[in-house]
C-alpha positions, -999 to 999 in steps of 0.1 A, spaced: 19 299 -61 -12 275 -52 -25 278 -19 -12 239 -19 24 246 -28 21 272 1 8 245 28 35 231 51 42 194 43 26 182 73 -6 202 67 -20 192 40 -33 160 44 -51 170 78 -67 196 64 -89 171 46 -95 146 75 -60 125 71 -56 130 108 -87 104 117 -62 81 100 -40 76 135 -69 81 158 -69 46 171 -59 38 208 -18 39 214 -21 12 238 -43 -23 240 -41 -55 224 -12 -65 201 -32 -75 173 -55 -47 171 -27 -22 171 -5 -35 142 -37 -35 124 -47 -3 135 -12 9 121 -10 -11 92 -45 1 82 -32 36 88 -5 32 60 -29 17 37 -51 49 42 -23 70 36 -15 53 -1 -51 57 -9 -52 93 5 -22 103 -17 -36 89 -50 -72 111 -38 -82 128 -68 -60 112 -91 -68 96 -124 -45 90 -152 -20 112 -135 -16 80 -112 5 70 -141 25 96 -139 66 87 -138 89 100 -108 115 110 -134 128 96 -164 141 65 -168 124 54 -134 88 35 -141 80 46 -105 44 56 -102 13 57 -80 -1 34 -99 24 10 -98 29 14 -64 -10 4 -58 -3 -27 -83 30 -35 -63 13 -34 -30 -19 -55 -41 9 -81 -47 28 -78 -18 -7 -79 0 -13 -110 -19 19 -126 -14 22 -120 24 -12 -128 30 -29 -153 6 4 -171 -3 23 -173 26 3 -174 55 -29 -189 34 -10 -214 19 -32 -204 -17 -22 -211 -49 -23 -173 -56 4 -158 -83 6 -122 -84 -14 -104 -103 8 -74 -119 43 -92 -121 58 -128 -127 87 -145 -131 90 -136 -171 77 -99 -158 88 -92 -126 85 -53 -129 49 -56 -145 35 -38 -116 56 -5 -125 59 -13 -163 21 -24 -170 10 9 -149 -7 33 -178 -26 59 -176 -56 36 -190 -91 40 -165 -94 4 -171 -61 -1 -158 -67 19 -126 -98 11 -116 -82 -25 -121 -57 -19 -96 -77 -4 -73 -101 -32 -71 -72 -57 -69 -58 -35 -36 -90 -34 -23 -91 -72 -28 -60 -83 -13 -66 -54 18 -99 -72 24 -83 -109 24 -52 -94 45 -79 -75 70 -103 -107 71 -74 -130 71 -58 -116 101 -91 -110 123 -97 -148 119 -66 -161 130 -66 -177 161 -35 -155 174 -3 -137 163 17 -167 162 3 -189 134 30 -194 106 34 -196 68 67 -206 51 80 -181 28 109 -192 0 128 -163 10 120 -159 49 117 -194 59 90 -193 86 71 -164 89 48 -159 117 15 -135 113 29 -111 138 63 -109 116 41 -101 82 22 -75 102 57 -58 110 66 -65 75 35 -50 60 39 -19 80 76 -11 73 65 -17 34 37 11 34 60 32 57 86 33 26 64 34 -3 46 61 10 74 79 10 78 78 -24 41 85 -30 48 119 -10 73 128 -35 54 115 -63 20 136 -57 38 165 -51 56 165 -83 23 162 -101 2 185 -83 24 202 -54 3 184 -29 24 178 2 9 157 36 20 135 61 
């Protein structure tokens, strides 16, 4: 048995620094705390998928298309959807699924480099619009309408944005540790 497989769950991340991940301040301005948590979960996708490379393609189990990958290509969109369309007001269609396609984040994730490093840089993107996005606006308040919400406020998508990471990195737990028995909080 690795010395991984032997870790406790909530070890092994830490071991490698994950803990700097919630070393913000639990108390202070609204705005810089749900950013400070949502940045948090974002680190922790990234910090699952560490190390990774075509093995980010890797299925959950059969006939599931669940994958880190896709989960980095499902949350560029949701980071792109939240942020650019809603509360931007862009003209911004996702970039892994569509109408015609609207599991292509999942089903388009294959253990291609090209198609990695592709989602990675599209996360990054969208993480970097959502980040600058939110640090410009003038407070927590300022609205987007949202087909399936109505009107959303910038605080709400925050809260949204959080409780999305929070449950897809749950799945990204179980995912790494089925391909390489790494097991974190």
């Amino acid at each position: 048995m690795s010395d991984i497989a032997r870790s406790r769950r909530a070890e092994f991340f830490a071991a490698d620094g994950g803990g700097s991940r919630f070393a913000f301040p639990a108390v202070g301005d609204e705005r810089r705390m749900l950013l400070d948590v949502l940045g948090s979960q974002r680190a922790t996708l990234e910090l699952k998928c560490a190390g990774l490379g075509e093995e980010l393609a890797l299925r959950a189990a059969e006939p599931s298309t669940l994958s880190l990958l896709g989960l980095v290509r499902h949350l560029a969109d949701v980071e792109r959807r939240w942020f650019r369309q809603v509360l931007a007001g862009h003209d911004a269609p996702p970039r892994f699924s569509s109408a015609d396609d609207p599991d292509g984040d999942f089903d388009g994730a294959v253990p291609d480099p090209g198609v990695i490093a592709a989602a990675w840089d599209a996360w990054r993107d969208e993480v970097a619009f959502a980040d600058a996005f939110a640090a410009a606006a003038p407070h927590l308040d300022v609205e987007g309408r949202d087909a399936w919400r109505g009107t959303v406020s910038l605080r709400w998508v925050l809260i949204h944005m959080i409780e999305e990471y929070a449950q897809h990195n749950g799945h990204a737990d179980l995912l790494r540790e089925r391909i390489d028995g790494a097991r974190g909080k």
